[in-house]
C-alpha positions as CSV (number, residue, x, y, z in Angstrom):
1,X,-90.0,-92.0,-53.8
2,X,-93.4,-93.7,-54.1
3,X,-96.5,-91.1,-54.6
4,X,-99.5,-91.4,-52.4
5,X,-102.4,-92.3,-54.6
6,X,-104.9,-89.4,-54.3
7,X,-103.7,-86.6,-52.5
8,X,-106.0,-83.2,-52.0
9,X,-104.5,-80.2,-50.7
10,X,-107.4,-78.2,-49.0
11,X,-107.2,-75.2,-46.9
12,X,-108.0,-74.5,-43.3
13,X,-111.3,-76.0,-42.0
14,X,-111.4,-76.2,-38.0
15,X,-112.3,-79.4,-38.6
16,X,-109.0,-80.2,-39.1
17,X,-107.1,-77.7,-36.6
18,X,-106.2,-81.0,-34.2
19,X,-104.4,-82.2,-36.9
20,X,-102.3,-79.6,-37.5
21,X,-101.7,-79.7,-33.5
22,X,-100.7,-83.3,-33.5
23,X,-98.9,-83.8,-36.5
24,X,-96.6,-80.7,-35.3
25,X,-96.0,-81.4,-31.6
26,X,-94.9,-85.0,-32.5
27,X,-92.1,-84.0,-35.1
28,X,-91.0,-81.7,-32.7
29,X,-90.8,-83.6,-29.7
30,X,-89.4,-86.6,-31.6
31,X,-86.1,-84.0,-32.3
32,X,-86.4,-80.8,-29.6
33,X,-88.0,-79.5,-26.9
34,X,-91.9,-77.9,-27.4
35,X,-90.9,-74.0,-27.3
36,X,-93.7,-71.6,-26.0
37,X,-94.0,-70.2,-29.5
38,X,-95.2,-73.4,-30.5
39,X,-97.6,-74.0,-28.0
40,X,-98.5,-69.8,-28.9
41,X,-99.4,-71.2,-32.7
42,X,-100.6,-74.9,-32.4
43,X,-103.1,-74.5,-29.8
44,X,-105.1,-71.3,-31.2
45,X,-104.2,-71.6,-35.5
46,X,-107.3,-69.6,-35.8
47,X,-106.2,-66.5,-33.6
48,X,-102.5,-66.6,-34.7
49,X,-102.5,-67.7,-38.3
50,X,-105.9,-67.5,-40.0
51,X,-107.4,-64.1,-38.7
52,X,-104.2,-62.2,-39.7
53,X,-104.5,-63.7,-43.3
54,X,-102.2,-66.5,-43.4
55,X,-103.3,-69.7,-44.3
56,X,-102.8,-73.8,-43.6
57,X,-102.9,-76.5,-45.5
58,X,-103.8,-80.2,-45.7
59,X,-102.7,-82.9,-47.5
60,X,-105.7,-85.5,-47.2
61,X,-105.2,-88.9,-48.7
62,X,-108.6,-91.2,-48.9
63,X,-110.2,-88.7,-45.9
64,X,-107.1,-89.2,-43.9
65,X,-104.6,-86.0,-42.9
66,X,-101.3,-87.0,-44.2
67,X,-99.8,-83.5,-43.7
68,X,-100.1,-80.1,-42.9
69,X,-98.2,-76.6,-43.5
70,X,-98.8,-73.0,-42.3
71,X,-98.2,-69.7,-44.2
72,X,-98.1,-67.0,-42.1
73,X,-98.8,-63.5,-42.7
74,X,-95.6,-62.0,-41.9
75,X,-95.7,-58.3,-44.2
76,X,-97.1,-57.2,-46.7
77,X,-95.5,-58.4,-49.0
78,X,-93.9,-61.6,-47.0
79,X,-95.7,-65.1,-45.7
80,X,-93.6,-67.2,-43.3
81,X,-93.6,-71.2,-44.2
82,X,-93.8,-72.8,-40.7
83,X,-95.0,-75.7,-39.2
84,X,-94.9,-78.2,-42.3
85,X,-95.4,-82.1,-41.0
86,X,-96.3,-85.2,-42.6
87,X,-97.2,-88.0,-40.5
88,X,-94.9,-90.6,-40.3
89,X,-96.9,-93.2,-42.4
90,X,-96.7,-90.9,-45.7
91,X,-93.1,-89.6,-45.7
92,X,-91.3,-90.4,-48.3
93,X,-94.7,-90.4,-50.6
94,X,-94.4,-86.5,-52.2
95,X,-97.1,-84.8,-49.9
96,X,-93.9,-82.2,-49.0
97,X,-93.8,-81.5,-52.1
98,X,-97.8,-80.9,-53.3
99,X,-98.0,-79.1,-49.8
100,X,-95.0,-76.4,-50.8
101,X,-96.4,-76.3,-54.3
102,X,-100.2,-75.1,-52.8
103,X,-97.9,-72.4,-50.6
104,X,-96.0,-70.8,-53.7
105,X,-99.8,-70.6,-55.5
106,X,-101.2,-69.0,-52.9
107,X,-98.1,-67.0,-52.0
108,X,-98.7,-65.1,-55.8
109,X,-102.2,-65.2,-55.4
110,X,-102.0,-62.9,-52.7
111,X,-99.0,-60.8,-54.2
112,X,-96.4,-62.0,-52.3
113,X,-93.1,-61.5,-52.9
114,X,-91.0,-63.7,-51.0
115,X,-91.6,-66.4,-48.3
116,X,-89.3,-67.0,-45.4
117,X,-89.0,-69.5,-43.3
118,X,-86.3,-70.7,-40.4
119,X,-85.5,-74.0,-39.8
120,X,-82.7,-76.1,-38.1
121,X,-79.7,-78.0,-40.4
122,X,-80.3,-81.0,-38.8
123,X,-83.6,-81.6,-40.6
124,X,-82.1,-82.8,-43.6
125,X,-84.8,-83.7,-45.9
126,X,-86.7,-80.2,-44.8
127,X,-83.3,-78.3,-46.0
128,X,-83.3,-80.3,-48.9
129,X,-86.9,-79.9,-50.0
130,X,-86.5,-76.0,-49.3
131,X,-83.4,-76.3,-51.7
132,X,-85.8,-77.9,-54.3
133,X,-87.9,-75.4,-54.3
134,X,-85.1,-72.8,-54.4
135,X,-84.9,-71.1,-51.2
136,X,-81.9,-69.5,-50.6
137,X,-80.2,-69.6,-46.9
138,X,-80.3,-65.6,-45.5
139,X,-79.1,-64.3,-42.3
140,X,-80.6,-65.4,-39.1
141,X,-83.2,-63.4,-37.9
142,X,-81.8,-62.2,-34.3
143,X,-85.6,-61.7,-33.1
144,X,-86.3,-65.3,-33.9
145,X,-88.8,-67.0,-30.8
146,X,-87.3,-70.0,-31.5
147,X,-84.2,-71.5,-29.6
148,X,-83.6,-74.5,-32.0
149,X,-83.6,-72.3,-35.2
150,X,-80.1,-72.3,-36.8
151,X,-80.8,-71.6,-40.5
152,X,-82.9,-68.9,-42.3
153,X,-84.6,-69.2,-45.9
154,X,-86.5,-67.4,-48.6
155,X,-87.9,-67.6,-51.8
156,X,-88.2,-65.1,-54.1
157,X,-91.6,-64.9,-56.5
């Protein structure tokens, strides 16, 4: 894996919020259909993730985004990893990884317990980097608003 020179994880600044947008709706139209739960999240972060106390990140290599992740506030003692993308031109480079690491900090610094997440098996190098990180594969959540979802996670802190 080659490391991207530089990388600074920063936290929400609406500045950014059209890059969380398009970095998310192109990896998920590249594999599935846009669900209105995404559209619900992507289009207002602000209402939907920041205001209840959740958080995204950015990954910004020499001023550019390179990747984004959201943590949202699920329960009180749970955030829910979602919508983690790195543009194409940086995969492979680590910015998964420093993006995952600034969720488990700020996952404790807001005494969080666990984070969850739900994903689909045929992301492969998401599973994989989930694994990493030790996430362990739970029941699916029958409530889930997502049609494509087809595995459930969570990390213990």
């Amino acid at each position: 894996m080659k490391k991207a020179a530089n990388v600074e994880i920063v936290e929400f600044e609406q500045e950014f919020a059209k890059f969380f947008a398009e970095l998310n709706y192109e990896w998920i139209s590249e594999s599935y259909a846009i669900e209105d739960h995404d559209r619900e999240i992507l289009d207002d972060p602000v209402r939907t993730i920041i205001e209840p106390g959740g958080q995204i990140f950015f990954a910004v290599v020499n001023k550019e985004v390179a990747g984004t992740v959201a943590l949202i506030n699920f329960s009180a003692t749970e955030f829910e990893l979602a919508k983690m993308a790195v543009a194409p031109h940086f995969r492979g480079q680590g910015i998964s990884n420093k993006l995952m690491s600034a969720c488990i900090e700020f996952s404790k610094q807001h005494s969080k317990t666990k984070i969850i997440l739900e994903s689909n098996t045929k992301l492969t190098a998401a599973i994989e980097l989930y694994r990493k990180f030790d996430f362990q594969e739970t029941a699916l959540d029958p409530n889930s608003q997502f049609i494509r979802v087809n595995i459930r996670m969570e990390l213990a802190i």
